[in-house]
N, C-alpha and C positions, 0 to 999 in steps of 0.2 A: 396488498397490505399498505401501497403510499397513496391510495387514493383518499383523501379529502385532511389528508395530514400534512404539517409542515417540515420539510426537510431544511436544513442547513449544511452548507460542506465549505470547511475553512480550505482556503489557497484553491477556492473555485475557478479560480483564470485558469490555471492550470492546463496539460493535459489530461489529467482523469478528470478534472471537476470539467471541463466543459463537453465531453463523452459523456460524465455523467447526467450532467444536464439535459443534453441531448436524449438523451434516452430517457431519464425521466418523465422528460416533455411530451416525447413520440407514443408513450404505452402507460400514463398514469395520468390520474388530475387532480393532481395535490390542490390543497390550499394555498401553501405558500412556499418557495422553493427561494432561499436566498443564497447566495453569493459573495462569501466574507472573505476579506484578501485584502492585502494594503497596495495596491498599484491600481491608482488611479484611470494608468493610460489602458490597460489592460481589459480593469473594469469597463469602459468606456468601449474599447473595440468589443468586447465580448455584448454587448448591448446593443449593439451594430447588427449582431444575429440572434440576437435574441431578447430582442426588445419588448419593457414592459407595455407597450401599447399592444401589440399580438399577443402578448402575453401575460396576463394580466397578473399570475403567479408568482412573476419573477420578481425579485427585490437583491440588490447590489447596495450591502454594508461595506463600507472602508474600515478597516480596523486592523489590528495587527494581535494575533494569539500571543504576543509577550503583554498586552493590553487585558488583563483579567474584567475588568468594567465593561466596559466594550462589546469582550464578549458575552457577559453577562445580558448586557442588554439587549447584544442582537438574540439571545436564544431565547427571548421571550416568547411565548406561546408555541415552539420549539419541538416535535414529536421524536424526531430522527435528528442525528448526526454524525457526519460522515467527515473524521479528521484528517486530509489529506496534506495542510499547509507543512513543509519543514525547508530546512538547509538540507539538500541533498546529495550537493559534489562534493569530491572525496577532498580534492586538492584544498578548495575553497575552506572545507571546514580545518582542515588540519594546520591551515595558517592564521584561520580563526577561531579556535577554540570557544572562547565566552561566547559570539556570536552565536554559534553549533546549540552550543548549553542554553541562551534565552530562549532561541525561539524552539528547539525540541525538546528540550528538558522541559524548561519553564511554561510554554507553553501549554505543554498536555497536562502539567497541573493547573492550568487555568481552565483548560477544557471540562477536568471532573468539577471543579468546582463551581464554573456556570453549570455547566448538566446538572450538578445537584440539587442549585438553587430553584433551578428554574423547571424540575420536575422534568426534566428531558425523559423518554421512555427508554431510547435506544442508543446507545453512543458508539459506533466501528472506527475504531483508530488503523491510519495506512501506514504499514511496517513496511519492510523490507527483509531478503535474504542476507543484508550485512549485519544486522542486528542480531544472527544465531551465530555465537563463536566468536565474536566481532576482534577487528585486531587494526580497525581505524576511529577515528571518534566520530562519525558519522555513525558509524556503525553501534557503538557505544550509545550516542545521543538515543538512539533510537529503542536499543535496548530497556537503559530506562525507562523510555515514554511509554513503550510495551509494560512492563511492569508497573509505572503509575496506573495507567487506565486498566490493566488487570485488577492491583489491590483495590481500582476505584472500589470494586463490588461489596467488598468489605466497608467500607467507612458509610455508603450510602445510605447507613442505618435503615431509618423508616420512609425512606424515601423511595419511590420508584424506578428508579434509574439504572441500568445495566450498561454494562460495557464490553465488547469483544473489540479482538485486534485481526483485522487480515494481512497476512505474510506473502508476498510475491515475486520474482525476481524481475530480473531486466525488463522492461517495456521496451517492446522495438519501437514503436511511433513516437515516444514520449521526447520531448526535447534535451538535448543534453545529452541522450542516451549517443551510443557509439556510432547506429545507421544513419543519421542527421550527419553526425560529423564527416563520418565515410563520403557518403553523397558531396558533399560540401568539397570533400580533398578530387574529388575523382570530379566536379565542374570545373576545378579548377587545373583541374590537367596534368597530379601527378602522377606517377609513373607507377610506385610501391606504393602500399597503401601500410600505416605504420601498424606494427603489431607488437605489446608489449612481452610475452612469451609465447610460443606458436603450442603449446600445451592448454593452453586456457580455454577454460569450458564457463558457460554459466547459462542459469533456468533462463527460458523464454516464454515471455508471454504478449498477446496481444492486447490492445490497447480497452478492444470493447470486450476483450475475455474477462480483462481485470475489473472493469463497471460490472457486468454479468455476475461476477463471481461475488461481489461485491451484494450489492443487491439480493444474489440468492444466503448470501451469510445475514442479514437483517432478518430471513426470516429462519435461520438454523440457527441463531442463536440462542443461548441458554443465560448462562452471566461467566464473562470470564474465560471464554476458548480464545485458543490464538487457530484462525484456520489459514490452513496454506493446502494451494489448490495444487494437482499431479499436472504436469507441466511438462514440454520438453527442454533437453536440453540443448545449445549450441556449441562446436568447436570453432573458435575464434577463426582459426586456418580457412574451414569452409563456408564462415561467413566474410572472407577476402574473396574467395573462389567464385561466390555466386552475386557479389558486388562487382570485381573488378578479374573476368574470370580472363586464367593465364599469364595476367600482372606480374603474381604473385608479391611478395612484404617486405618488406624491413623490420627486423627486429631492436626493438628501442628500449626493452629493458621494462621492470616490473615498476612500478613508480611505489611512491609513500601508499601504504595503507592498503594497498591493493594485494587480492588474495588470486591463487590460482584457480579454485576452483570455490565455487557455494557451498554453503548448507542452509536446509530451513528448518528440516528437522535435527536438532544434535542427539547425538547415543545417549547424553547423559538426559534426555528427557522420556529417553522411550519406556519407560514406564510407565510415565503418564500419557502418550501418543498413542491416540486411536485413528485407523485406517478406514475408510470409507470409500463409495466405488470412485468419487471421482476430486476427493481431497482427503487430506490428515486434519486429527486435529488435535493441539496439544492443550490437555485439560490444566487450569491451576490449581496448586498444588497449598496456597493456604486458604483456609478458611475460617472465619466468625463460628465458633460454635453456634453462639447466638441470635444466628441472622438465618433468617428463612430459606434463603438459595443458595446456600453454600454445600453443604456436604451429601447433602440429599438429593443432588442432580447426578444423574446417570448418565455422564458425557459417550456413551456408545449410542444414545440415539441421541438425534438430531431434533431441533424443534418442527423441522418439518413430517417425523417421523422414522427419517434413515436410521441403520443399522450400519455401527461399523463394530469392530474389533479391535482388540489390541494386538499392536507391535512386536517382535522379535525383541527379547533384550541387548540392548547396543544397537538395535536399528537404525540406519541413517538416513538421510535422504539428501544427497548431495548431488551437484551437477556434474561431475565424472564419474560417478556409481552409478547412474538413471540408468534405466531400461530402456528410455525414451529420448531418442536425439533427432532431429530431424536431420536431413540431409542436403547437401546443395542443391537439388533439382527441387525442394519441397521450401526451402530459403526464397530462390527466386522466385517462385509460385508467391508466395507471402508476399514480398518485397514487389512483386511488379517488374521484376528486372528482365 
């Protein structure tokens, strides 16, 4: 479906935006594949690999999603959009709130409303697992962004435009995330490796599972699902075990904002949460009378076709309830250790 279309994906430097690119490159032949991000050095190294002379697709906007203009501009001729740009450490936003709020709040209202303008067809906004139950403002930030590009579906009037959200938890390869830093303590030759509560669980997912997953939600979407894919989960402990095995930790305390375990699906939506063979998907729950794709979508099938069902009432789907956790010999296997 992205052959001879143009994609956009905001905070493309990134880790998922330059997987995603990759991937788009290696198995699609778009028309136009850009790259919107305000880090120039970034942009720059990332054209290093993948440059527009081999690539005649690729195109690198500077701009910043608190920049509504901008964006506008860049989505000009625009088919897909893939919102990835936010503030996403936990500490960072908590000491900076308004920062948190420009660029995930305000931002993803500028997203709907470029996509509007510009007849964008497909718009997928990248959530996270702190955003269901949230109890830091990262978490929060995100929440609403979820809910903007949901109600987007409502306002779009007569416009073409749809919007869904994908929900996933930790990326092991992603920068920032915990295995980067781990690596990083353990060249440097400590001893314990720190661990905030040795109880701590949270979803796992890989780097090219979540483009994959990604991708395949562009073409299951309806207007307005939030999908979140079936995942394992980690226990913090055995992910010291299969980095740093025999070490064993230091325990250092829960910090600001920080929860014990995930959710992506919460109890209070399982009513609207449908199960499919290999994601949930939680449907929204307002809608335009008035508007052609609102209430007359059947969110148990998928636009690919799939069949799911509904949920258990109070069903949850959290990362100490999983059924599915991997284990430290299945860690190192991932990890290369």
């Amino acid at each position: 479906m992205f052959d001879q279309k143009s994609i956009l994906i905001t905070g493309g430097t990134g880790s998922f935006g330059r997987r995603f690119v990759k991937a788009i490159l290696q198995r699609y032949k778009v028309r136009r594949l850009v790259v919107f991000s305000r880090d120039e050095l970034k942009q720059f190294e990332m054209a290093q690999e993948f440059p527009e002379s081999k690539f005649p697709c690729m195109r690198y906007y500077l701009g910043d999603v608190r920049d509504g203009s901008r964006l506008e501009t860049a989505m000009r001729g625009i088919d897909y959009v893939v919102h990835a740009a936010a503030l996403k450490q936990v500490p960072a936003t908590e000491a900076n709130p308004m920062e948190c709020i420009k660029t995930n709040v305000h931002g993803a209202e500028n997203i709907v409303q470029a996509a509007i303008a510009n007849e964008v067809e497909r718009v997928i906004g990248l959530s996270t697992d702190k955003a269901a139950n949230p109890i830091n403002l990262y978490g929060a930030s995100k929440l609403v962004s979820d809910k903007l590009l949901i109600a987007a579906n409502n306002i779009a009037g007569g416009h073409r435009t749809a919007f869904a959200v994908v929900r996933y938890g930790n990326v092991s390869e992603s920068r920032g995330s915990v295995v980067p830093v781990f690596r990083k303590m353990l060249q440097d030759g400590v001893m314990k490796l720190p661990v905030t509560d040795p109880r701590m669980t949270r979803f796992w997912i890989r780097l090219d599972q979540g483009v994959e997953f990604v991708l395949k939600s562009f073409g299951r979407m309806r207007a307005g699902e939030i999908f979140v894919p079936k995942i394992p989960s980690v226990r913090i402990t055995d992910l010291v075990e299969a980095m740093a095995p025999g070490k064993g930790y230091e325990v250092v305390g829960i910090r600001p904002g920080e929860k014990l375990h995930e959710v992506m699906c919460p109890g209070d939506s399982s009513h609207h949460t449908f199960e499919f063979l290999d994601h949930f998907v939680i449907a929204p729950t307002v809608f335009e009378k008035n508007l052609s794709f609102s209430k007359n979508i059947d969110f148990s099938q998928s636009g690919l076709g799939e069949r799911g069902h509904g949920v258990s009432p109070g069903f949850e789907y959290k990362s100490d309830s999983n059924s599915d956790f991997l284990t430290v010999e299945q860690l190192r296997s991932e990890l290369g250790c």
